[in-house]
KEGUBA-15245 format. One record per residue: x, y, z of N, C-alpha, C, O in turn. Coordinates in steps of 0.2 Angstrom, whole numbers, padded with zeros to 4 digits, always signed. Example, Ala and Ser with C-alpha at 12.3 -4.5 7.8 and 13.67 -1.06 7.14 Angstrom:
BEGIN
+0066-0028+0039+0062-0022+0039+0066-0016+0039+0071-0017+0042
+0064-0011+0035+0068-0005+0036+0064+0000+0039+0067+0006+0040
END
This chain:
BEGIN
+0007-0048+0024+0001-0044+0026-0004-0048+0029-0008-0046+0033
-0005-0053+0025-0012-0058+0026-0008-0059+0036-0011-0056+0040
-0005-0062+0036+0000-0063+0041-0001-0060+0046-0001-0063+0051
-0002-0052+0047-0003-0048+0051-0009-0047+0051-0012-0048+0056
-0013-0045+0046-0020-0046+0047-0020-0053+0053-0019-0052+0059
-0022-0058+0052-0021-0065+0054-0021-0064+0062-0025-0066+0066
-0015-0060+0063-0013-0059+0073-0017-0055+0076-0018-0055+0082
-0020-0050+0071-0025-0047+0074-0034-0048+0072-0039-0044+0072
-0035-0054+0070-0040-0057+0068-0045-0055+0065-0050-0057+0066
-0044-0052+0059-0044-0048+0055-0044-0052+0045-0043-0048+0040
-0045-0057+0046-0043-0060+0039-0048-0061+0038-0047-0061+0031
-0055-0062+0039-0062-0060+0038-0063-0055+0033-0066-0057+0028
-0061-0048+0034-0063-0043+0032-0060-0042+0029-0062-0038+0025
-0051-0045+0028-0048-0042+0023-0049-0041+0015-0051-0045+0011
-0046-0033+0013-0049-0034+0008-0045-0032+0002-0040-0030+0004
-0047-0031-0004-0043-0028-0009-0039-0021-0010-0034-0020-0013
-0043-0017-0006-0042-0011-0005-0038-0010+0001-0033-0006+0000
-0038-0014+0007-0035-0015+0012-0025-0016+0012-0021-0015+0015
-0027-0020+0005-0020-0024+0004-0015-0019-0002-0010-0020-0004
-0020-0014-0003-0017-0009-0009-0014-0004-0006-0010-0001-0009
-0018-0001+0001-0017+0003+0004-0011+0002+0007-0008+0007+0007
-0008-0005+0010-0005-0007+0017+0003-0008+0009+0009-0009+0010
+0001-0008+0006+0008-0012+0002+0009-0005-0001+0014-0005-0004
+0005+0002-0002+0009+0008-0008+0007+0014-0001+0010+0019-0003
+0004+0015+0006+0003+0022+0006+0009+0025+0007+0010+0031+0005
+0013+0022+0008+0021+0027+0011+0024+0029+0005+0029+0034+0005
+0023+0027-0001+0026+0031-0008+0019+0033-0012+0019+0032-0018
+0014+0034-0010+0009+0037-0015+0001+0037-0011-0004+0036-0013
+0003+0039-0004-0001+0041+0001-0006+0047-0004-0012+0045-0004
-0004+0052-0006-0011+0056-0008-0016+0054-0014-0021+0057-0016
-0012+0047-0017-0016+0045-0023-0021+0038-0019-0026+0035-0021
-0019+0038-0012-0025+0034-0008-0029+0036-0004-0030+0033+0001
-0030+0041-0004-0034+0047+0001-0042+0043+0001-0045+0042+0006
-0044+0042-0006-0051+0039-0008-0052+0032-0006-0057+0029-0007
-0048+0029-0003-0049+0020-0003-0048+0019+0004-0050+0014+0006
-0045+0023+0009-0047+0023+0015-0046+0028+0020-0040+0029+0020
-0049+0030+0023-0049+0037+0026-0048+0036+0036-0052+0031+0038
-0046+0038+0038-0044+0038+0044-0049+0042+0048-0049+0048+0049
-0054+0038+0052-0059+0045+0058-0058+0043+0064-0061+0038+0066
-0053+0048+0067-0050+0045+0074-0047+0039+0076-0041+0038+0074
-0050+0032+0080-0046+0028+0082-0048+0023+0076-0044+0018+0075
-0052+0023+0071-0053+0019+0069-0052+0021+0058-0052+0027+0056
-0051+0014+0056-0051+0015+0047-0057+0015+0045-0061+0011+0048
-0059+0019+0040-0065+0017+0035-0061+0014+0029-0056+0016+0026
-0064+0009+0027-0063+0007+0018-0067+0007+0015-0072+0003+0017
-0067+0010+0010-0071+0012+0003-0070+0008-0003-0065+0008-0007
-0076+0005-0004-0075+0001-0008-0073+0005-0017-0074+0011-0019
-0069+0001-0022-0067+0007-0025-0069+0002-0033-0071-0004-0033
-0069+0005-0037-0073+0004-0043-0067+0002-0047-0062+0000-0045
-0069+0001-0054-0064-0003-0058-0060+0002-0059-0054+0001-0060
-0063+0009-0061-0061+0013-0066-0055+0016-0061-0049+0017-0063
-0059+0017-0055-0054+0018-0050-0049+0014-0050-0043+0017-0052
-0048+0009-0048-0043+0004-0046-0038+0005-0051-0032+0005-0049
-0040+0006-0062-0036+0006-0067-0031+0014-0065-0026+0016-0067
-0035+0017-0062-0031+0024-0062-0029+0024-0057-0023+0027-0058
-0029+0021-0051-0023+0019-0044-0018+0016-0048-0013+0019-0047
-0018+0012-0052-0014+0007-0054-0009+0010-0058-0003+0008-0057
-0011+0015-0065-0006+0016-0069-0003+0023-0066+0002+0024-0070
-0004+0029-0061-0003+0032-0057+0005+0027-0052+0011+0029-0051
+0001+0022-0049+0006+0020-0044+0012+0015-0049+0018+0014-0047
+0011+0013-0057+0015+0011-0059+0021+0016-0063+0026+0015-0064
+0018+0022-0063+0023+0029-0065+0028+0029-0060+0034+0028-0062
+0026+0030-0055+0030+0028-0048+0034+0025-0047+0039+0027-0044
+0032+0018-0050+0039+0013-0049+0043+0013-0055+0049+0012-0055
+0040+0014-0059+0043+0015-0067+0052+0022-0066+0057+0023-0070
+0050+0024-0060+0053+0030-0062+0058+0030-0056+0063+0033-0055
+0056+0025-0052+0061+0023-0046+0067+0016-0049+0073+0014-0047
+0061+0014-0053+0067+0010-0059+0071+0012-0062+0077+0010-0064
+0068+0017-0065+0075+0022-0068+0080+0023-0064+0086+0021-0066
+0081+0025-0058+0085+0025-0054+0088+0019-0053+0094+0020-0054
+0085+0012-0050+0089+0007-0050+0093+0005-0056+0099+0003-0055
+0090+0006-0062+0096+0003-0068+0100+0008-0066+0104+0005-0063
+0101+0014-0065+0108+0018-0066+0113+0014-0059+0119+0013-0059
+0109+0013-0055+0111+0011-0048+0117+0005-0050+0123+0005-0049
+0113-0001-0054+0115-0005-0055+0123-0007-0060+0125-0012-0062
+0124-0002-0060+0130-0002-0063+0137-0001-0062+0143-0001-0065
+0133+0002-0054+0141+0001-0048+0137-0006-0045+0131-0007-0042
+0141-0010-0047+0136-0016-0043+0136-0016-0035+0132-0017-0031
+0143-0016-0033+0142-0017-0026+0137-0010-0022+0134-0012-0017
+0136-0003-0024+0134+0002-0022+0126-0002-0024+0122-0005-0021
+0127-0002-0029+0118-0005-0033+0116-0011-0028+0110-0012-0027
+0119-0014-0025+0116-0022-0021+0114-0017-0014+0108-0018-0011
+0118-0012-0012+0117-0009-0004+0111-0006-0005+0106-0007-0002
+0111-0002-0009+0107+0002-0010+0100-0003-0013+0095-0001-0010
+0099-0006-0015+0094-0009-0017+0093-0014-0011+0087-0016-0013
+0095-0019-0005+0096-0019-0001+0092-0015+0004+0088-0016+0008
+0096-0010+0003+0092-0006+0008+0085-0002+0007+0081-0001+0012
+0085-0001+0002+0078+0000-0001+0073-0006+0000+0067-0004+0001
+0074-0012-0001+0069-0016-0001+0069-0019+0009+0065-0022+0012
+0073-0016+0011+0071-0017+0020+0068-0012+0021+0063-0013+0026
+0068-0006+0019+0064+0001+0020+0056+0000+0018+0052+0001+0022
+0056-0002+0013+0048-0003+0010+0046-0008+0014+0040-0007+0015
+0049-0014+0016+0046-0019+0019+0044-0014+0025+0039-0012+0025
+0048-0013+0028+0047-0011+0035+0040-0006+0036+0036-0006+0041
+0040-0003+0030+0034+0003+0029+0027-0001+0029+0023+0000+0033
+0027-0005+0025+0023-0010+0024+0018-0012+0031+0012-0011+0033
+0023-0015+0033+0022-0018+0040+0021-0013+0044+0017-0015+0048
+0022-0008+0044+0020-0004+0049+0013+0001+0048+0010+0004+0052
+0011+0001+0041+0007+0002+0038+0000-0004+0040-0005-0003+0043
+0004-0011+0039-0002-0015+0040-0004-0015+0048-0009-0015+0050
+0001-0014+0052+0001-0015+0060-0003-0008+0063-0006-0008+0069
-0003-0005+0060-0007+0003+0059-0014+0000+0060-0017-0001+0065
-0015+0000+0051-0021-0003+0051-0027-0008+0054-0033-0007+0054
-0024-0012+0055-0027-0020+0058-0027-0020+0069-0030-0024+0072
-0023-0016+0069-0023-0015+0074-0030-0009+0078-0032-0010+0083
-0032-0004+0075-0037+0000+0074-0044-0004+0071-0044-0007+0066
-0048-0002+0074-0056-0003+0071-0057-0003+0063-0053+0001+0061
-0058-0006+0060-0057-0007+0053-0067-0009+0051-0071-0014+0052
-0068+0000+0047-0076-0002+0045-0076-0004+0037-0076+0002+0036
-0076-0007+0033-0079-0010+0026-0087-0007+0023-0093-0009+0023
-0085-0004+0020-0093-0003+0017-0093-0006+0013-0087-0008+0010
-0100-0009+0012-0102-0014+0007-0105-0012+0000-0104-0015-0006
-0109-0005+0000-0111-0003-0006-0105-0002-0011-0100+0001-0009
-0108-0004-0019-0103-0002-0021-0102+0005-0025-0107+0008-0025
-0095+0008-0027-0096+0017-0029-0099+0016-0034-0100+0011-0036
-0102+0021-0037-0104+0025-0044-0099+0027-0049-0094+0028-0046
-0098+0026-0053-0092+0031-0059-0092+0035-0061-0088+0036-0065
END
């Protein structure tokens, strides 16, 4: 991600919020509505609080927690389980990156104050 940021010159500004966004919106885009918002051609990011961050966090790990359940079951046809898990992690990759190519290619504002709780 740092990588992409980088080609579009943008590693300055990168930021925590930026690299949370680009690495989870495509499986929990509505629990990221608050950390950076979209106005027209360009990004806003919002700086986000601790408390916030702890509630992204155990939110976004129920998510994986329960995609895990899945792969253990997966894992027990191994050959089905490798494709399948295989294909899953080129998928996310890909989202990823198109996520960050999104962002970093667009106007990208940072506010600096920080939120309230």
């Amino acid at each position: 991600m740092s990588d992409i940021a980088a080609t579009y010159g943008k590693t300055g500004t990168l930021t925590q919020e930026q690299m949370v966004f680009c690495l989870f919106k495509h499986s929990a885009a509505q629990l990221l509505r608050d950390v950076i918002v979209r106005e027209g051609g360009r990004y806003l990011v919002l700086p986000m609080s601790l408390r916030m961050m702890r509630s992204l966090a155990t939110k976004i790990g129920i998510k994986v927690g329960q995609r895990s359940v899945g792969k253990a079951i997966a894992r027990y046809a191994p050959l089905v389980g490798a494709m399948g898990v295989g294909a899953y992690a080129y998928y996310d990759t890909q989202k990823v990156a198109d996520t960050a190519i999104a962002l970093f290619s667009s106007e990208v504002v940072v506010r600096t104050e920080s939120p309230k709780d």
